[in-house]
C-alpha positions in Angstrom: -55.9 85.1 101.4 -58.4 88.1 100.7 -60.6 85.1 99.0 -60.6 82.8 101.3 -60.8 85.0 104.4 -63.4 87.2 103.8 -65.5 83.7 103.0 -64.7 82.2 106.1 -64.9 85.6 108.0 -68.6 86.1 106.7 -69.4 82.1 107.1 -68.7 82.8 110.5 -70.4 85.7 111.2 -73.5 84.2 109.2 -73.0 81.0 111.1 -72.9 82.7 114.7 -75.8 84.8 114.1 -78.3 81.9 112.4 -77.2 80.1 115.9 -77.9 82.6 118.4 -81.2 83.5 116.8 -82.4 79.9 117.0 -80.8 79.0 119.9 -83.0 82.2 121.6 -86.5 81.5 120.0 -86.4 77.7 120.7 -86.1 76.5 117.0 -85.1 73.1 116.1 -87.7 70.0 116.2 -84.4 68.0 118.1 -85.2 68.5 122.1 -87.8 65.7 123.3 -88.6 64.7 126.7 -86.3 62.1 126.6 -83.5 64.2 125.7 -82.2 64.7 122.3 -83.3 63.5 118.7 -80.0 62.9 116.5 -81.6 62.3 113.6 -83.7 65.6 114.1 -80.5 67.2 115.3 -78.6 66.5 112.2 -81.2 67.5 109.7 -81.5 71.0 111.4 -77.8 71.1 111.3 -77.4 70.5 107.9 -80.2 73.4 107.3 -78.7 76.0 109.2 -74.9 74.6 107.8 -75.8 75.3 104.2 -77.6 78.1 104.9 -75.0 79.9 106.1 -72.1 78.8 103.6 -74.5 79.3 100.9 -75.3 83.0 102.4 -71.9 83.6 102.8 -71.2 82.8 99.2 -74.2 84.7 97.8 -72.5 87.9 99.9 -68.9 87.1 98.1 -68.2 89.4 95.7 -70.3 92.3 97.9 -68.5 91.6 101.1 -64.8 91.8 99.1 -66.1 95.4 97.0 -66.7 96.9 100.8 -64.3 95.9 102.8 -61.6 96.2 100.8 -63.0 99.1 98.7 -62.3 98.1 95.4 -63.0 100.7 92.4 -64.8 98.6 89.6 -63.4 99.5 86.2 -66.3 100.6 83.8 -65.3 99.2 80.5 -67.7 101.5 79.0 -66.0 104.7 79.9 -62.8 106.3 79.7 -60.3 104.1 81.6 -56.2 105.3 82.2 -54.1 103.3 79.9 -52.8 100.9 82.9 -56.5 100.4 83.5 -57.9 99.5 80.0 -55.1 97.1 79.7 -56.1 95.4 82.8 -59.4 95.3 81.8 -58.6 93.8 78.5 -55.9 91.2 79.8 -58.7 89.6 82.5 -61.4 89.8 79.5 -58.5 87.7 77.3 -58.0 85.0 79.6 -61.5 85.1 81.1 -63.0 84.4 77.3 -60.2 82.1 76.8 -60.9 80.1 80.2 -64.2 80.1 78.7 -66.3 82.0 80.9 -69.3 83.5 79.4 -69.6 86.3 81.1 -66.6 88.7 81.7 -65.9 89.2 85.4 -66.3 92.6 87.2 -62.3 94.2 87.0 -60.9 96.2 90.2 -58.7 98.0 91.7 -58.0 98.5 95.1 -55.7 100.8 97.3 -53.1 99.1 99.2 -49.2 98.8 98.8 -49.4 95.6 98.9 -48.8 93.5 96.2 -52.2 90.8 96.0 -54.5 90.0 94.0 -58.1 87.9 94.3 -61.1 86.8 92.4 -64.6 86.2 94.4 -67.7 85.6 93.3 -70.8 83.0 93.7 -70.7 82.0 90.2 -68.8 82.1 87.0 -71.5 84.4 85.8 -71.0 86.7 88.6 -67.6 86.8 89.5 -65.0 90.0 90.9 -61.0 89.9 89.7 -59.3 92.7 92.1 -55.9 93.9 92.4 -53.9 96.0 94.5 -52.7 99.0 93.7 -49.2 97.9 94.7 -49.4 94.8 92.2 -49.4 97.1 89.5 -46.4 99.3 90.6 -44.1 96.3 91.8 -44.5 93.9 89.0 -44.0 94.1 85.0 -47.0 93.4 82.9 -45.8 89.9 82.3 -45.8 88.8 85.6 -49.1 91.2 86.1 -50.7 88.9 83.4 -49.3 85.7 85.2 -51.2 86.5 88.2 -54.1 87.2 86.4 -54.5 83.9 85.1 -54.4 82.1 88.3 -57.1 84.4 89.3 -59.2 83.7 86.4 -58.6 79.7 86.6 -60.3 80.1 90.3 -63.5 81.1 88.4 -62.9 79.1 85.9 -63.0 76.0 88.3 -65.9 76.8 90.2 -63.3 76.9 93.3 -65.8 78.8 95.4 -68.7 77.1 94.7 -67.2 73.9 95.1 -65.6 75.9 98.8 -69.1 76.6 99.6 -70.1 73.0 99.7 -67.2 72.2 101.5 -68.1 74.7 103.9 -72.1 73.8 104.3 -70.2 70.1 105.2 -68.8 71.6 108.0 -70.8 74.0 109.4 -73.1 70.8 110.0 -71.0 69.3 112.0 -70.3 72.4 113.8 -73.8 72.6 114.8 -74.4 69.1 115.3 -71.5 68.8 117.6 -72.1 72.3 119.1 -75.7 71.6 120.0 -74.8 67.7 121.5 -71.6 69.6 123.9 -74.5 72.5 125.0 -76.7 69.4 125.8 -74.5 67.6 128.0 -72.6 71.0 130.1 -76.4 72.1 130.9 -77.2 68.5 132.1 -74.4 69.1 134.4 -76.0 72.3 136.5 -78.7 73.3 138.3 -82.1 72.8 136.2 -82.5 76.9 137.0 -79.8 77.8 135.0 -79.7 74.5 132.3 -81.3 77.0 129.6 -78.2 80.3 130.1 -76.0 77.8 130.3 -77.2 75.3 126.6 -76.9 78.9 125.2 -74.3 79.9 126.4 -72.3 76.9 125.4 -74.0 76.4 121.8 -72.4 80.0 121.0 -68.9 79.0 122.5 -68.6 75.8 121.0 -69.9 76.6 117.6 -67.5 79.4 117.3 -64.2 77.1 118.4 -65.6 74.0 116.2 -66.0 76.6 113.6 -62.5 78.1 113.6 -61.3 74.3 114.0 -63.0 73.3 110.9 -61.6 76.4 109.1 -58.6 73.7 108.4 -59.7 71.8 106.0 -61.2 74.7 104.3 -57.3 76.1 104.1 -56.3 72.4 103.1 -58.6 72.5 100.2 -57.5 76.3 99.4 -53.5 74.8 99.5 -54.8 72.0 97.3 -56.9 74.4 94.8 -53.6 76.9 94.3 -51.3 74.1 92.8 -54.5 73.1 90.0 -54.8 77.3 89.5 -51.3 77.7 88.8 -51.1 75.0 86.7 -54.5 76.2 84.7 -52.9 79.9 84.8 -49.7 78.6 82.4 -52.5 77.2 80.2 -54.0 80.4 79.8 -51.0 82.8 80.2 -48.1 80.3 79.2 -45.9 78.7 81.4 -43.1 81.1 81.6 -45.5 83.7 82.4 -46.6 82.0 85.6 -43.4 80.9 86.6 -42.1 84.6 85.8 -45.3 85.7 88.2 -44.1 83.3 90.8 -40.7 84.7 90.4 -41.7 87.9 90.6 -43.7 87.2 93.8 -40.2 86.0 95.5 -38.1 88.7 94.1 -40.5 90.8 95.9 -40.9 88.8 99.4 -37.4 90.5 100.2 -38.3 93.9 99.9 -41.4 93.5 102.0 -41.6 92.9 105.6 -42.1 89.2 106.0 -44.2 89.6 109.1 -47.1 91.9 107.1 -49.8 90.3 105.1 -48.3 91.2 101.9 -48.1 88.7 98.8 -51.9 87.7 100.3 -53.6 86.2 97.3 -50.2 83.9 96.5 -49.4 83.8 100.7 -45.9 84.3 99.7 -43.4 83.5 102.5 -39.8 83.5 102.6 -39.5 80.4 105.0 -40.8 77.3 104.9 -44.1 77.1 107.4 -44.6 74.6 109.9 -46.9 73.8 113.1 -50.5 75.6 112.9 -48.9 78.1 110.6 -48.9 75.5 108.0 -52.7 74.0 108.9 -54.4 77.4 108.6 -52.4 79.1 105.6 -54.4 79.1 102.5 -51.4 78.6 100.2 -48.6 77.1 99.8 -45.0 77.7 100.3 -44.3 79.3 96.8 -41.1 77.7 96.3 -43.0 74.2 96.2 -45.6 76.1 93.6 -42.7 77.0 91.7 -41.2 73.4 91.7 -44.7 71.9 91.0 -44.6 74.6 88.1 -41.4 73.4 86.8 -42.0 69.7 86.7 -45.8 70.1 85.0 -47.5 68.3 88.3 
């Protein structure tokens, strides 16, 4: 959830601002005499659609350290005995996953129990977990959840997010910019240019959030391939002790908080728009995946 959120968050906020400012100083070859250019149109949307994922990725691993104030571990200097062993378990799996460059290890405080990796490359990646993690789960399942996190690097999920993302922030402004078009074509010529502006913003913000759903379908899709590349990495009955774990916990917590927010962990099956804009799935069908080796 942390992962996925902040991206989108920040892809947003990127997205928004790229739009106003062009929208205010005139840019984009697409407005003729005759009305609008498609073609042109699409090309500048694509521009300012992976410019914006692609900022938003670049801004990853910064945005998460920040806003969720994570302490980076120096392996260099004395490190707590919880700590170095942290350290040492993601460096394990993150050399065993084959990454060539160890991530950045964090912690962060919260009492909820979470854990996330961000970055905009395998090179330059962040594995973070909550204080809370470490207090409510053994080292098994600890090392479980670690994996998962490391096979998200591993797979290039946010990269591959990223592009996903640039996809739709075209269409966003594509479709954005054609809706302005039209609603100012519909009122006085005085107020044609308030109005296009006015309407770009709107509209690019609700397609925005709209197309936020495939980006949570693709999350849901990504967490069944990390859970299945975390038992290769930490053994199976370490992930599904993780998962375990993760339910165990659910009853303790207060289903309605964000807790459990890098698994999503809920104790009842989700349905309705619930469902389309969660970024996991329902861990009882992880765990069942799990089981069967889909």
């Amino acid at each position: 959830m942390k992962r996925i959120g902040l991206f989108v968050l920040v892809n947003l906020l990127v997205l928004t601002t790229i739009g106003i400012i062009t929208t205010l100083l005139g840019i984009g070859p697409y407005m003729t005499a005759a009305g609008l250019d498609y073609y042109s149109l699409f090309i500048f949307a694509a521009i300012i659609g992976f410019t914006g994922s692609l900022i938003s990725l670049a801004l990853s691993r910064w945005t998460a350290k920040r806003m969720m104030n994570v302490r980076v571990l120096d392996p260099n200097s004395a490190l707590m005995y919880e700590e170095r062993q942290l350290v040492n378990s993601v460096y394990q799996l993150a050399r065993k996953a084959g990454l060539q460059k160890m991530p950045e290890v964090g912690i962060y405080p919260s009492s909820e129990v979470n854990a996330f990796a961000t970055g905009p490359s395998r090179n330059r990646s962040l594995v973070a977990v909550s204080q809370g993690l470490l207090e409510r789960m053994d080292w098994d399942a600890v090392e479980g959840v670690l994996a998962h996190e490391i096979s998200h690097i591993s797979n290039g999920d946010m990269v591959t997010m990223t592009l996903l993302q640039g996809v739709i922030n075209t269409f966003v402004v594509f479709l954005s910019r054609i809706i302005a078009y039209i609603a100012s074509l519909l009122v006085d010529e005085e107020i044609q240019g308030i109005v296009h502006l006015v309407c770009a913003i709107v509209f690019q913000i609700l397609l925005a959030i709209l197309g936020s759903i495939a980006v949570m379908a693709y999350s849901r899709r990504r967490e069944f391939a990390a859970d299945r590349d975390g038992a290769i990495l930490a053994g199976r009955q370490k992930m599904l002790h993780a998962l375990r774990s993760l339910q165990k916990t659910i009853h303790l917590i207060d289903t309605d908080q964000e807790a459990l927010a890098s698994f999503k962990v809920s104790g009842e099956s989700r349905s309705g728009l619930r469902r389309l804009f969660s970024t996991h799935p329902d861990l009882e069908e992880r765990i069942e995946r799990l089981e069967a080796g889909i």
